[in-house]
N, C-alpha and C positions, 0 to 999 in steps of 0.2 A: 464580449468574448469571455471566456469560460474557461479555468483553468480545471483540466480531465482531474478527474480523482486518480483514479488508480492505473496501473499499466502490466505484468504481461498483460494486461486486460488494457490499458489506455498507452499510448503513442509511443525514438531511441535508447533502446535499453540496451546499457552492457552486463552482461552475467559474465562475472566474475567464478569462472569453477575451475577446480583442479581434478585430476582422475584422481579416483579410488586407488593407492598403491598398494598391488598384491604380492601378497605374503607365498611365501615359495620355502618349502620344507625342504633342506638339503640332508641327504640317508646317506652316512657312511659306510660301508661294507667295510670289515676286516678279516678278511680270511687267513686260518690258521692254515701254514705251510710243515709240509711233512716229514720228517728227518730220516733214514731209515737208513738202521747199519750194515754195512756189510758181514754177509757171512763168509768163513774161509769154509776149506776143502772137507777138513779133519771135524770143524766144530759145527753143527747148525742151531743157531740160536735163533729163536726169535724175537728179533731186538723190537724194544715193545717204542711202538711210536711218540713220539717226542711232540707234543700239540700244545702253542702257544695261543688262544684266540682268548677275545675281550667282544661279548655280545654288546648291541649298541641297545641301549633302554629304550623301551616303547617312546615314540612321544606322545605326551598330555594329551588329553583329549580337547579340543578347543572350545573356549569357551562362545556360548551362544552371544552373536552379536545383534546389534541393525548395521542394515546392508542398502546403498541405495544409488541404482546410478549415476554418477557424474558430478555424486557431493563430497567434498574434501572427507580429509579421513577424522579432522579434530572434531567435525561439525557432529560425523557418526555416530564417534566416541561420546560425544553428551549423547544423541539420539539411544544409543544403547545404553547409557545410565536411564536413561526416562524410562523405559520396558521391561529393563533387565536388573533394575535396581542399585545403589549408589546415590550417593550425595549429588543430586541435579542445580545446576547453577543458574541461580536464580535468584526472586527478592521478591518482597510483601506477596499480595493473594496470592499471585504464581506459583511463589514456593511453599507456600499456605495449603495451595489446595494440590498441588502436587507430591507433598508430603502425607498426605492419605491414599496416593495412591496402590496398588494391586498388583506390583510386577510378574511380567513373566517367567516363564526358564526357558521358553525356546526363542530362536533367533527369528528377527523381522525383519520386511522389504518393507523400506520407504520410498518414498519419492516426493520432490521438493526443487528447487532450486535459490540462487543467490541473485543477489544485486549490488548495490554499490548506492549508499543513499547520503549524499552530502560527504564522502570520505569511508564513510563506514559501513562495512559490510552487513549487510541483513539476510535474514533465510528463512524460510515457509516449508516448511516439511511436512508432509499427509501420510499418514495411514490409515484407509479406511475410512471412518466419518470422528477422525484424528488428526486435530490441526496444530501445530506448534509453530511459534514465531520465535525466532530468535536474531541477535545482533552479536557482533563479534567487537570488542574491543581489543582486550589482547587475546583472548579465549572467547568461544561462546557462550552465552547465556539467554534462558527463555526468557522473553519478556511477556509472552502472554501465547492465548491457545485455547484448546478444548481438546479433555480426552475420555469420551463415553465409554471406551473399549477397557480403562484402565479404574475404573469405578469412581469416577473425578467430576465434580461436578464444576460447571464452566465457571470461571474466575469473573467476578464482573468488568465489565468497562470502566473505564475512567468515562467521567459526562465528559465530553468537550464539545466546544462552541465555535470554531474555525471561518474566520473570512477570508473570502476566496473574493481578490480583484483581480480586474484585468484593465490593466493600465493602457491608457491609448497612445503610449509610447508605440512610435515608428524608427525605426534603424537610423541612424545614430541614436536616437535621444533616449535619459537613461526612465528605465521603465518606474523608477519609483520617485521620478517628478515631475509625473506628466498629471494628466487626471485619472482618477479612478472610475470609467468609466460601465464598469460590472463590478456590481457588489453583490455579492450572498452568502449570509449566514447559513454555514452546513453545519448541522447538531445531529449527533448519535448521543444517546443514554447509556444507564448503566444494562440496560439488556441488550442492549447494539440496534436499538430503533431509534431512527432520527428523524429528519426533516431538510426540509432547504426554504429560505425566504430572501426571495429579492427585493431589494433597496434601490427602489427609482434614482435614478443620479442626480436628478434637480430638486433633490430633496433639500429642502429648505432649514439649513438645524445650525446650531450654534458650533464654532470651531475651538481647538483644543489650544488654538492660543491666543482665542477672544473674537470676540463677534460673530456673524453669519453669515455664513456663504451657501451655494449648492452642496450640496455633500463629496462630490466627487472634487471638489476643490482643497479640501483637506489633504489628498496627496501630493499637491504639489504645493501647497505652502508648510506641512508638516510631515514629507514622507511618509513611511509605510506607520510611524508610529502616532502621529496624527491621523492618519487616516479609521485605523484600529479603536483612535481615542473617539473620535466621532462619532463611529458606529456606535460603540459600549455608548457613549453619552444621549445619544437619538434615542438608539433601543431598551435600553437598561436590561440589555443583554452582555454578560459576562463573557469575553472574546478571549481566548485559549491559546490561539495561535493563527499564524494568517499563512496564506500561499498568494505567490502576484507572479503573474505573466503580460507581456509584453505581447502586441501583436505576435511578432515573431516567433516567442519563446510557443506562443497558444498551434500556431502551424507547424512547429517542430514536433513538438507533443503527438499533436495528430499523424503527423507523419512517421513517426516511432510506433505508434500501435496500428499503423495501417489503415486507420480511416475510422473514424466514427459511424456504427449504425444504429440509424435515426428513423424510426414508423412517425411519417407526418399524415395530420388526419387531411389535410390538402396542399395540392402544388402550389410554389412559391417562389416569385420572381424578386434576383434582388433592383434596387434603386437603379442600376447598368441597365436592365432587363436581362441579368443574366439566369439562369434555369436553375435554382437550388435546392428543390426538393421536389416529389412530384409524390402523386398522393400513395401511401404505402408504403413499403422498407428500402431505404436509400441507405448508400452508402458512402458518407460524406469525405470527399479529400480535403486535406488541411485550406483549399482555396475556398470551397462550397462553404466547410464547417466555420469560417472566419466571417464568410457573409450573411449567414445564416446568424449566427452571434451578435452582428452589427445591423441587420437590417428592422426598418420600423416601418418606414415610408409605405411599406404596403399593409403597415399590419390597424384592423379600426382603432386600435388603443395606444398607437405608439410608442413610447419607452414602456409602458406597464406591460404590452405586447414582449417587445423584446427581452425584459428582462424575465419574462416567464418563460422564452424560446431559451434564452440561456440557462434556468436550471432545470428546464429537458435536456439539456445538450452532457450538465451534468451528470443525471441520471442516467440516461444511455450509456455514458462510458461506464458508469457501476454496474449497469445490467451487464456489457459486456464482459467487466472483471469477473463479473459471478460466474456468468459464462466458460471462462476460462478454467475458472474454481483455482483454489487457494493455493496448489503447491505452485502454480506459477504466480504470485502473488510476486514475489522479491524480483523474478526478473521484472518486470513491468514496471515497479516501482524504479527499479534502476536505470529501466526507460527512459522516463520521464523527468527525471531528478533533474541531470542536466538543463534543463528548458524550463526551472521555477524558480525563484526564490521563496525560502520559508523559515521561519523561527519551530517549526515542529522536529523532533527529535525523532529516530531514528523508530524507538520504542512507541512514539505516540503516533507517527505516520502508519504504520503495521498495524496497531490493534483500530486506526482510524478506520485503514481502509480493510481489513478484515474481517468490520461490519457488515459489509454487501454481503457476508456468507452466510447471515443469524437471520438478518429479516431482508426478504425481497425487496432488492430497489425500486422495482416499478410501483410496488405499492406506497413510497414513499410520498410524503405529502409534497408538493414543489408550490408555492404560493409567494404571490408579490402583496406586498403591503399597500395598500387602497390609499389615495390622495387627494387633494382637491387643487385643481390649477388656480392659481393663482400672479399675483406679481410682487416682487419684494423687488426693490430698486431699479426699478426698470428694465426686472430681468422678470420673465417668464417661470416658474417655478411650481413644485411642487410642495403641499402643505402636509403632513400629517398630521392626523387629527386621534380620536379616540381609539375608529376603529383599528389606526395604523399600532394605537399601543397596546391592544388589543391581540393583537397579532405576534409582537415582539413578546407579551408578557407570557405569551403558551410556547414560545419559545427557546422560554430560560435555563428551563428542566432540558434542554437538548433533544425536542421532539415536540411535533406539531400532534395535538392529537389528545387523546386520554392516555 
């Protein structure tokens, strides 16, 4: 099982938004009333009128904002600092390189929306081939972006290194002490090119608090942070931050972005004989996509099989986010939040998944680490050997590849 990357693009999202509250000019009139004296019989004077009036001053001309609908109005007000110039809230590159920027003087249409990621609100904002991420604590602030239109040149990535398990936790039991039966390292670099590498579960490696088991045994004798220490210890790959779902949490997911679509190069039955894919673009419900995740039995290469179905399953939902494109980045994330556990901050989830938008995911490399069957204790197991460190070591840099 496969925890989605990203969501409006990946599985229930709440968007959190307020209207735009409009401003309403109220015009006083004051009109001068006219006194006019009487004249008598004998006298005609022309009594000269008596005019009290107070004109009401033009009002100011308003100043050019960003306008966008269905985004609060605090979120705005930074967006119209970013364009229109002012002190933009921010920190290191971000404010780096948005301090060089080119503002305008006339007013912009954005479009963007929000989410809600672990408590805190986050927001995607676009204009044009104009990306800004931002998170709200008390106020907002950019945490990353790209703005061609403003003469700025892109902020780089933070590398990071992210495992992604999926726990074969079933309803009760809790998803971070069961086994970790999906592991893979997802890497994006500093230009936002990554990779994905799946870790066979009967991987044979030393435990973070002695001795050796299967790999996927680490989460249930050391939780999420045993399991993380394993991986770094196998691979001598530097882990960042993890994401773990739960069967369940993995069905919710999908069912919040409406299904998974998945191009399989052939039809594929699961271990039931149930129908999960058939050859060309299917569109997986949270029950197909969970079998599809877990099934081997029909695959020649069994777990190396499957765990290479699961980081297509990954990729597909990035293709999708792309899909979608970035201003609904935040809802989707808000999606999906609910149905994960994760140690990534709100800032490093956004510019994570805000990669799909720099380099195509489908051309992403997706590869499982090569092994040799073996036995170690009268368990059936997986060995790595050179070529498996081989693999983790072009991994490190957060990208498979040159």
């Amino acid at each position: 099982m496969v925890p989605p990357l990203v969501r409006d693009s990946l599985p229930g999202l709440s968007l959190f938004r307020r209207p735009v509250p409009r401003r309403s000019l109220l015009l006083g009139l004051l009109g001068a009333p006219l006194t006019l004296a009487a004249c008598t019989k004998d006298e005609k004077k022309a009594a000269a009128p008596s005019s009290s009036s107070t004109a009401a001053a033009p009002p100011a001309p308003a100043k050019p904002a960003a306008t966008g609908k269905g985004l609060p109005a605090d979120l705005l007000a930074v967006m119209t600092k970013v364009y229109l110039g002012g002190t933009v809230p921010a920190s290191g590159a971000v404010a780096t390189a948005l301090s060089k920027r080119k503002p305008g003087t006339k007013g912009v249409i954005v479009i963007g929306s929000t989410g809600n990621w672990k408590g805190v609100a986050v927001a995607s904002v676009v204009r044009g081939k104009d990306v800004t991420l931002l998170v709200k604590d008390k106020t907002w602030k950019v945490v990353g972006g790209w703005w061609p239109s403003l003469g700025v040149a892109r902020p780089p990535f933070a590398t990071m290194r992210v495992l992604a398990i999926g726990s074969d936790a079933r309803t009760p039991q809790p998803v971070e002490k069961c086994r970790g039966d999906a592991l893979h390292i997802i890497g994006v670099d500093a230009k936002g090119v990554g990779g994905i590498v799946g870790i066979p579960r009967d991987s044979w490696v030393p435990l973070a608090g002695g001795g050796n088991a299967k790999i996927n045994a680490a989460l249930v004798f050391g939780g999420v942070k045993g399991q993380v220490a394993a991986v770094s210890k196998a691979s001598g790959v530097q882990i960042d931050g993890y994401v773990i779902a739960g069967f369940k949490g993995f069905k919710d997911m999908v069912r919040a972005i409406g299904g998974i679509y998945y191009v399989a190069d052939k039809a594929l039955k699961s271990v039931d004989n149930m129908q999960i894919t058939k050859k060309g673009a299917n569109l997986l419900d949270a029950q197909r996509a969970l079998a599809f995740a877990r099934e081997r039995k029909h695959l020649p290469n069994g777990d190396f099989g499957r765990s290479a179905h699961q980081g297509e399953l990954i990729k597909a939902g990035a293709v999708m986010a792309r899909k979608m494109g970035p201003a609904r980045l935040a809802s989707l994330l808000g999606r999906i939040a609910p149905h994960l556990a994760t140690d990534l901050s709100p800032a490093e989830v956004l510019n994570l998944s805000a990669s799909v938008f720099v380099s195509d995911p489908a051309s992403i490399r997706n590869t499982v680490v090569p092994g040799a069957i073996g036995t170690r204790e009268r368990q059936s197991v997986v060995l790595l050997g050179s070529a498996a460190q081989s693999t983790f070591k072009d991994m490190r840099n957060g990208r498979l590849g040159a």
